[in-house]
MIMIFI-809440 format. One record per residue (C-alpha): residue in three letters; x, y, z. Coordinates in steps of 0.02 Angstrom, whole numbers, plus 50000, padded with zeros to 5 digits. Example, Ala and Ser with C-alpha at 12.3 -4.5 7.8 and 13.67 -1.06 7.14 Angstrom:
residues 2
+------+-------+-------+-------+
| rest |     u |     v |     w |
+------+-------+-------+-------+
|  ALA | 50615 | 49775 | 50390 |
|  SER | 50684 | 49947 | 50357 |
+------+-------+-------+-------+
END
This chain:
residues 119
+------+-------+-------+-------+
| rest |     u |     v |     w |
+------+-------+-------+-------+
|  UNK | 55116 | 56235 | 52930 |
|  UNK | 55077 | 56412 | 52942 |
|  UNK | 54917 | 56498 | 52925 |
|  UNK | 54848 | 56680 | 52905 |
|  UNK | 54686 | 56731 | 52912 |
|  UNK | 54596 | 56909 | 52897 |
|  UNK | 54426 | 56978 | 52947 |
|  UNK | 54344 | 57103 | 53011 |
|  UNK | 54300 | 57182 | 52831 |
|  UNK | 54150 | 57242 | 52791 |
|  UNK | 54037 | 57378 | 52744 |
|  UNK | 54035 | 57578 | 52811 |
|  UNK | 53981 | 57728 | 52787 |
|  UNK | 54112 | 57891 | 52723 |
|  UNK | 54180 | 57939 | 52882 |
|  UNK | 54158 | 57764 | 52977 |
|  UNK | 54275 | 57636 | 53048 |
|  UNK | 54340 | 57484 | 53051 |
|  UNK | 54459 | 57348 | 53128 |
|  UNK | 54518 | 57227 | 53038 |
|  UNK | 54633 | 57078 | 53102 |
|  UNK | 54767 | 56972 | 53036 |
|  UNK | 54826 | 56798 | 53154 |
|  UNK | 54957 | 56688 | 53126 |
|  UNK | 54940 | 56510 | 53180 |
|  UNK | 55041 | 56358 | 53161 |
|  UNK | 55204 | 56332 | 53184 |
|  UNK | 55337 | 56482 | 53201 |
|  UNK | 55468 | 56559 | 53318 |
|  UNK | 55432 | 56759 | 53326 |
|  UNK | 55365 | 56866 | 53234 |
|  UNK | 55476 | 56980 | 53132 |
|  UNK | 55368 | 57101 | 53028 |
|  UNK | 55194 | 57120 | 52963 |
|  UNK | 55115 | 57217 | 52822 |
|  UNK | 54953 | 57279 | 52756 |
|  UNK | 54904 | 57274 | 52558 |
|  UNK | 54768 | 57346 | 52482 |
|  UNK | 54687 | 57320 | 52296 |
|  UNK | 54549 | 57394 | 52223 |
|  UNK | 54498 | 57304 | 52045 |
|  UNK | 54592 | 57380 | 51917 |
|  UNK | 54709 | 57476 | 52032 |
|  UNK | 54892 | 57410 | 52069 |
|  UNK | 54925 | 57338 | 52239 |
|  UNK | 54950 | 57468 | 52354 |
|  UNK | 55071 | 57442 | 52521 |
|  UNK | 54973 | 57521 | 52646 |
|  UNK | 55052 | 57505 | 52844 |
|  UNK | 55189 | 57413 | 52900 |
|  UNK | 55233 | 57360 | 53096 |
|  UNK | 55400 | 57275 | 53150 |
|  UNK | 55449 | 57169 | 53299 |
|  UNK | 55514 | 57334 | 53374 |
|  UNK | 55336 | 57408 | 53376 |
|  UNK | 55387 | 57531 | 53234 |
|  UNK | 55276 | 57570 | 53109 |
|  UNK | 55227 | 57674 | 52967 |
|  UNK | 55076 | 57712 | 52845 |
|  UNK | 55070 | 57769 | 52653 |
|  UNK | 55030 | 57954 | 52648 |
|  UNK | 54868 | 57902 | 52591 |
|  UNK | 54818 | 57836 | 52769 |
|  UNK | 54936 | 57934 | 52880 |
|  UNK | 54834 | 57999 | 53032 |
|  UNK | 54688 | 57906 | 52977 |
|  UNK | 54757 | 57703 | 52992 |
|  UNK | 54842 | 57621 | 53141 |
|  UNK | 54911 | 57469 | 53151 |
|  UNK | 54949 | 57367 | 53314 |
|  UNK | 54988 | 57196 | 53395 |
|  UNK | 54949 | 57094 | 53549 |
|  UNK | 55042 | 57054 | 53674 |
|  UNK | 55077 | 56866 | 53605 |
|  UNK | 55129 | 56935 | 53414 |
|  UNK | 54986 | 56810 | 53376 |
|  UNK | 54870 | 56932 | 53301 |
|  UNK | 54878 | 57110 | 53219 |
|  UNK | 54765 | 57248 | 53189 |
|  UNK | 54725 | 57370 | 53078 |
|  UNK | 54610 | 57504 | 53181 |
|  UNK | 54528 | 57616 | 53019 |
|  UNK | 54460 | 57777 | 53045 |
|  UNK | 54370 | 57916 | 52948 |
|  UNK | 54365 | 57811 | 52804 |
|  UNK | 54353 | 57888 | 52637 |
|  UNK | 54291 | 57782 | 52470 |
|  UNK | 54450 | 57771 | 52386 |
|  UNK | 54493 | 57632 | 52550 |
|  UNK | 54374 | 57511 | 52462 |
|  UNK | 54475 | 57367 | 52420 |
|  UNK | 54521 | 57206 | 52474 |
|  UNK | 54634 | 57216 | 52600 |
|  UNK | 54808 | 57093 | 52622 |
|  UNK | 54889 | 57034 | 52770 |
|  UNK | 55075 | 56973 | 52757 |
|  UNK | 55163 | 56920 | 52893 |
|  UNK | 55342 | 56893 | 52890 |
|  UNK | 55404 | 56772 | 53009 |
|  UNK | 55532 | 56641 | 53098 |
|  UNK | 55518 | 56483 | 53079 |
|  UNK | 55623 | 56314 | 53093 |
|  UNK | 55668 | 56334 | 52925 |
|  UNK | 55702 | 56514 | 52928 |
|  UNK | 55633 | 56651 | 52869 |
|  UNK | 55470 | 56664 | 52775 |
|  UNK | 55307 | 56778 | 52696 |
|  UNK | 55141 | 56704 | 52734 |
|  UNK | 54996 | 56803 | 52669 |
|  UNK | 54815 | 56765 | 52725 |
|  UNK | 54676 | 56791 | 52585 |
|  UNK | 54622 | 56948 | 52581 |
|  UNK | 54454 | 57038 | 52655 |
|  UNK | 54359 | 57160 | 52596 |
|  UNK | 54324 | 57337 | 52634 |
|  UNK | 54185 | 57434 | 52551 |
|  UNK | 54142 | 57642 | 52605 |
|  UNK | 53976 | 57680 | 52500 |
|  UNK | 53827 | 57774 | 52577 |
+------+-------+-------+-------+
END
């Protein structure tokens, strides 16, 4: 079994940050890619930042040179380091990771934390 959990959601002021994290536990191979989804109620779901295996990554225009996202060392865990955050980032964000396993290839997507910018 595979399992993804988020966190690090919360509550910030306009112009604030935060980090939130996405792990992967269980049983895989290597990590291939992983990406960041964001939904606000009534709002489609938005693909927000993507990182590959290689490192590579890149960020919808609404988030570019505000957003980055990052892994550790082990491809365990992933991060998504939010800065200057504006209120149209309130949403609940999703992680999917996309990884090896025995059985192949496969999207695992954790349940979803939330993000809220209000003063």
């Amino acid at each position: 079994q595979v399992h993804v959990v988020e966190s690090g959601g919360g509550t910030v002021l306009p112009g604030g940050s935060l980090r939130l994290s996405c792990e992967a536990s269980g049983s895989f191979l290597s990590f291939v890619e992983q990406d960041w989804y964001r939904q606000a109620p009534g709002k489609d779901r938005e693909l927000v930042a993507t990182i590959r295996h290689t490192g590579d990554t890149k960020y919808a225009d609404s988030v570019k040179g505000r957003f980055t996202s990052s892994r550790d060392g082990a491809s365990t865990t992933v991060y998504l380091q939010m800065t200057n955050l504006k209120p149209e980032d309130t949403a609940v964000y999703y992680c999917d990771m996309y990884l090896r396993t025995s059985g192949g290839l496969g999207s695992y997507w954790g349940q979803g934390t939330q993000v809220t910018v209000s003063s």
